[in-house]
C-alpha positions as CSV (number, residue, x, y, z in Angstrom):
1,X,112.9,93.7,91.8
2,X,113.2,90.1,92.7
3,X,110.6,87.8,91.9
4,X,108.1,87.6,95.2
5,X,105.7,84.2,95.5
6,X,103.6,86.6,97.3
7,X,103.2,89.2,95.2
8,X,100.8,88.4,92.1
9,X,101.1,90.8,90.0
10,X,103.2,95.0,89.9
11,X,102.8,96.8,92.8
12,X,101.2,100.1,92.5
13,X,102.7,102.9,94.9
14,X,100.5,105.6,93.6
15,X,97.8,104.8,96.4
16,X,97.7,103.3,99.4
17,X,95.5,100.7,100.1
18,X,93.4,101.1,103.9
19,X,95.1,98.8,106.2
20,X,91.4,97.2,106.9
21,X,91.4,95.9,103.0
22,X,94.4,93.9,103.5
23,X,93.5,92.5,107.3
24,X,95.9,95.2,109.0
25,X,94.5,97.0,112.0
26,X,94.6,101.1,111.5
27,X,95.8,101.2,115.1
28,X,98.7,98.9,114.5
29,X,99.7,100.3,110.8
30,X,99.5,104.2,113.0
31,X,102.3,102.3,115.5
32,X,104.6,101.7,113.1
33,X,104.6,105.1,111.3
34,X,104.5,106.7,114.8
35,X,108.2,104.4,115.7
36,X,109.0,105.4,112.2
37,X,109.0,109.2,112.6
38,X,109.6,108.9,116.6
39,X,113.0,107.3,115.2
40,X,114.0,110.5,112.6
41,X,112.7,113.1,115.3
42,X,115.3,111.5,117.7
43,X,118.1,111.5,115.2
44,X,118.3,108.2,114.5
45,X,118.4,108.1,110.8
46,X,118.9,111.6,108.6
47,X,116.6,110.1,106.7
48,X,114.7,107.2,105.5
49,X,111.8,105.4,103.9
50,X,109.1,103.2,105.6
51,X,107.0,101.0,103.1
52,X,104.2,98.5,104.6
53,X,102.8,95.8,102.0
54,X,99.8,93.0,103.1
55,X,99.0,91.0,100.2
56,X,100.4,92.4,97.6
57,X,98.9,95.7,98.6
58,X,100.5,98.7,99.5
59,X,99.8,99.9,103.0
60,X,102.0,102.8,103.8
61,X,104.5,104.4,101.3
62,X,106.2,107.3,103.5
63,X,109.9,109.2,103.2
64,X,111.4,111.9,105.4
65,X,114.3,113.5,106.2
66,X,117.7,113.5,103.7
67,X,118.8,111.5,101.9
68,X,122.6,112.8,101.1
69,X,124.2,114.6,104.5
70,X,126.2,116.4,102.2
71,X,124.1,117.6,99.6
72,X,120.7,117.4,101.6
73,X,119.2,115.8,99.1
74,X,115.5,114.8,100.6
75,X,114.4,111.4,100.7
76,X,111.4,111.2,98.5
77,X,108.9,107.6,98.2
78,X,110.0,107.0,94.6
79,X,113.8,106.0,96.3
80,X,114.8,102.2,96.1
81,X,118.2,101.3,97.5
82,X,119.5,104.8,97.8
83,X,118.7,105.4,94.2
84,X,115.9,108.1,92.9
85,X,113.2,105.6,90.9
């Protein structure tokens, strides 16, 4: 991953961090999931991955749908440019 001026130090993906620790309003941060999965249910994307960060800090880590139309290989959070991590 690129070097980010923003970013202090590795980001940790195992937890995510409540959207009021990093000046995020819950309400907002549920939007943008609820355009994220609105977006899939509709057919949109067979799949994809939605990661919020604020500060370093991650906010939301989520994956649905498939990843591989052929194989139906399911998106999971660990992917980073189409690539299992």
């Amino acid at each position: 991953m690129p070097d980010n001026p923003t970013i202090a130090g590795k980001l940790d993906f195992t937890k995510a961090a409540a959207p009021e620790e990093a000046g995020m309003s819950p309400q907002g941060v549920q939007q943008i999931v609820r355009v994220f999965e609105q977006q899939l249910e509709r057919g949109l994307h067979p799949g994809a991955q939605l990661v919020v960060l604020r500060h370093g800090r991650v906010i939301v880590d989520c994956a649905r749908g498939i990843a591989n139309l052929r194989g139906e290989k399911p998106v999971f959070a660990s992917f980073m440019g189409g690539k299992e991590v």
